[in-house]
N, C-alpha and C positions, 0 to 999 in steps of 0.2 A: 085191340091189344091193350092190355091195363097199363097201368107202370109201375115197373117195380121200383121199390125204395129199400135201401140199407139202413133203419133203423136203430143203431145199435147206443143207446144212452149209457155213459161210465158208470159203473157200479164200483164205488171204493168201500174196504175196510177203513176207518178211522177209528181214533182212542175214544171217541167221543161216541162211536154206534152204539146204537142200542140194540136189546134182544132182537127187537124184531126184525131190526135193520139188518141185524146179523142170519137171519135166518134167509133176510131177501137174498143176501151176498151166496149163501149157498147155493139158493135154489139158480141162480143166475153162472153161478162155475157149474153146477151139472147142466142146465141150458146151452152152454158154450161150449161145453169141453166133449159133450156126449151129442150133440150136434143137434140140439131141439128135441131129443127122444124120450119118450116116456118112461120114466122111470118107476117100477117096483117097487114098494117100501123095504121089499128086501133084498133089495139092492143097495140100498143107501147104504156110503161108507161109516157106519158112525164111531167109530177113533175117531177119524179124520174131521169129520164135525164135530166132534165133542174137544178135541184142540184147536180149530177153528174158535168154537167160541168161549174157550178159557186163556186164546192169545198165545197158546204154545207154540203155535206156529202160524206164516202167513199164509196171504193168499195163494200165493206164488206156490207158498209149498201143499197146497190144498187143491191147486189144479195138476201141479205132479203127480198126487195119492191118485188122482182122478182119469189120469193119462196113462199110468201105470198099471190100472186095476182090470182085474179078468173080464169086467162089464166091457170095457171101452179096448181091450183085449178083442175078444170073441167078437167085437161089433164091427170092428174096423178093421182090424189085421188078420187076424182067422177066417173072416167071411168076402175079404174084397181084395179086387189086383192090387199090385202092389203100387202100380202107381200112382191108384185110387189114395190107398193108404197116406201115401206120403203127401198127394192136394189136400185129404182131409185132416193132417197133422197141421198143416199152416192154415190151413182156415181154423182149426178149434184151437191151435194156441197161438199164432202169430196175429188173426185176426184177414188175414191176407193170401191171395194166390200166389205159385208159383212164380216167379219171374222167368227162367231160364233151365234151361234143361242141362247144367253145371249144377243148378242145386238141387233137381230131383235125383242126378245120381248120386251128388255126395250125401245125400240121404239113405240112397237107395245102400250105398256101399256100407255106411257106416251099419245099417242094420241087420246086412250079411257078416261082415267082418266084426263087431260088437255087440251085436246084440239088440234085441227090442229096448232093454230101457237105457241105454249107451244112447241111442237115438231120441230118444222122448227128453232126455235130458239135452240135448244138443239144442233143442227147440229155446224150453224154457232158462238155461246158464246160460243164452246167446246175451250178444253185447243191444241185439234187436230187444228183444223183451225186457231187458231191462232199462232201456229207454223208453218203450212206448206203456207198458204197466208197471214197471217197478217191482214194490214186492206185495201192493194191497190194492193193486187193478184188478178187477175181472176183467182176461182179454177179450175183445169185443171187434166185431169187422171193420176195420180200417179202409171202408170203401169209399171215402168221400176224396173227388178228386182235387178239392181246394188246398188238402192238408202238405205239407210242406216235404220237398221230396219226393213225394206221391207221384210216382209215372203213371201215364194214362192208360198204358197197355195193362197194369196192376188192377186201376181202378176200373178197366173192360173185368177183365180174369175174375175177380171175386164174388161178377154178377152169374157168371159158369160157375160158381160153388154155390153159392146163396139167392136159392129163387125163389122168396117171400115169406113173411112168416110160421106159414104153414108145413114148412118143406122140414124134412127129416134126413140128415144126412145117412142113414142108414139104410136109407129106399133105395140108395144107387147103389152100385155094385164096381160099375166101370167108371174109370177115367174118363172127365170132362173135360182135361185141358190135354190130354197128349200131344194133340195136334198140335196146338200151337203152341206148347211148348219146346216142343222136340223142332219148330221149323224156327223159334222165334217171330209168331207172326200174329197179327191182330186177333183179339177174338170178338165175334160178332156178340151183340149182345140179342138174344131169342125172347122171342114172347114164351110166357108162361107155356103154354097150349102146343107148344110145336118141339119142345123138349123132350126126345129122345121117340119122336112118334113115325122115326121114316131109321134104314140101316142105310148107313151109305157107303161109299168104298174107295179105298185112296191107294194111289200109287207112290211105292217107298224108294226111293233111288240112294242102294248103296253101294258106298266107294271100300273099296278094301276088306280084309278080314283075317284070321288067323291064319288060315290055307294060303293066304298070298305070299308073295317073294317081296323083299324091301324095295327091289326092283320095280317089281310089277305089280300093280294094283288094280285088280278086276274090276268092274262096274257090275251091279245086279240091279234088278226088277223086281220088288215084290208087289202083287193086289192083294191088299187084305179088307173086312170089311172092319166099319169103323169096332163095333165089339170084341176084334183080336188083335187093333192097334197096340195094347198094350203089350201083352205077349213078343209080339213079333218084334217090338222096340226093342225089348228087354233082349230078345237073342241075338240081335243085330250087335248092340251094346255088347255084349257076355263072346263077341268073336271081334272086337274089336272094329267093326266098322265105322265108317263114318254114313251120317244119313248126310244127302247133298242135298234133299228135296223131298218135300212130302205134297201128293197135288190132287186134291179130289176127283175122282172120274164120275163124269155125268151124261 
């Protein structure tokens, strides 16, 4: 098994860049924000660069234009679960996984009830981004576990999003942390090689739901296999249950 390393050098705006430097700064926000994917020349935002490198505006609001745009649209949100959506929103602008399954819903809600860029802005106006980039960071993966605050279960999670230089956030489709998000629970870190090359199947234990009495509150069984985990979350969730337990069957 090789070993994987998190990579990620800061890349700033300064008053002081030069053209070139300012060209790197771009090509490092579509690097981060569009998940390592190959980009089109016509594709490239060019307002957005062309204010970029006149200082009209910053970084911060260059990975917005970037998060917001029908590329990063159709790549992420059009094409993938929704929980997927919302791991690969914190990986491309927080830098980081999910912690807790209170924040993929209040994600998840805000972009029912608000809207796609209501949520994209939630990311980057957080009190988080503006401490770890500022306004002329390029956000970058925040996987080193020495860095201050840094929970270890975070710095497991982010190796589930980011699995080497080579990788493309747009190759996946499904949810890589459900599981342990939705249980709060370690996630293993996988070799290269063994990522996503077996379906496996878990059993969901839920307590209650909208058909229940305040009274009474049912217990259920679901088996799903790990590729309809997300689905099946989300209606668990949309009837109000609680999950008590999620536990691989082998």
């Amino acid at each position: 098994m090789g070993t994987l390393v998190i990579n990620s050098p800061k890349v700033e705006l300064l008053q002081t860049t030069s053209i070139e430097e300012v060209e790197a700064v771009i090509r490092a926000v579509y690097k981060q924000v569009l998940g390592n994917a190959h980009l089109l020349e016509s594709e490239r935002l060019i307002t957005g660069e062309s204010q970029l490198r006149d200082r009209k505006i910053s970084v911060r609001d260059f990975v917005r234009i970037v998060a917001k745009s029908e590329i990063y649209r159709a790549r992420f949100f059009e094409t993938t679960a929704p929980y997927r959506f919302i791991e690969l929103n914190f990986k491309h602008l927080l830098g980081r996984a999910p912690l807790d399954q209170t924040e993929v819903s209040e994600h998840i809600r805000r972009s029912i009830e608000s809207g796609y860029d209501a949520d994209i802005d939630s990311y980057i106006d957080s009190v988080e981004y503006e401490t770890a980039f500022g306004e002329n960071v390029v956000p970058y993966y925040r996987g080193n576990s020495s860095q201050v605050g840094q929970k270890q279960v975070g710095y497991n999670r982010i190796f589930g999003l980011v699995r080497g230089a080579a990788e493309s956030s747009s190759s996946i489709k499904n949810s890589q942390l459900v599981y342990a998000v939705a249980t709060n629970s370690a996630t293993k870190i996988k070799p290269l090689s063994t990522v996503g090359s077996t379906e496996k199947r878990f059993k969901i234990l839920v307590q209650g739901g909208k058909s229940d009495s305040p009274r009474r509150r049912s217990t259920n069984e679901y088996i799903v296999p790990a590729s309809k985990m997300t689905p099946q979350i989300q209606r668990i969730h949309r009837t109000n249950g609680k999950i008590v337990s999620i536990t691989e069957i082998f």
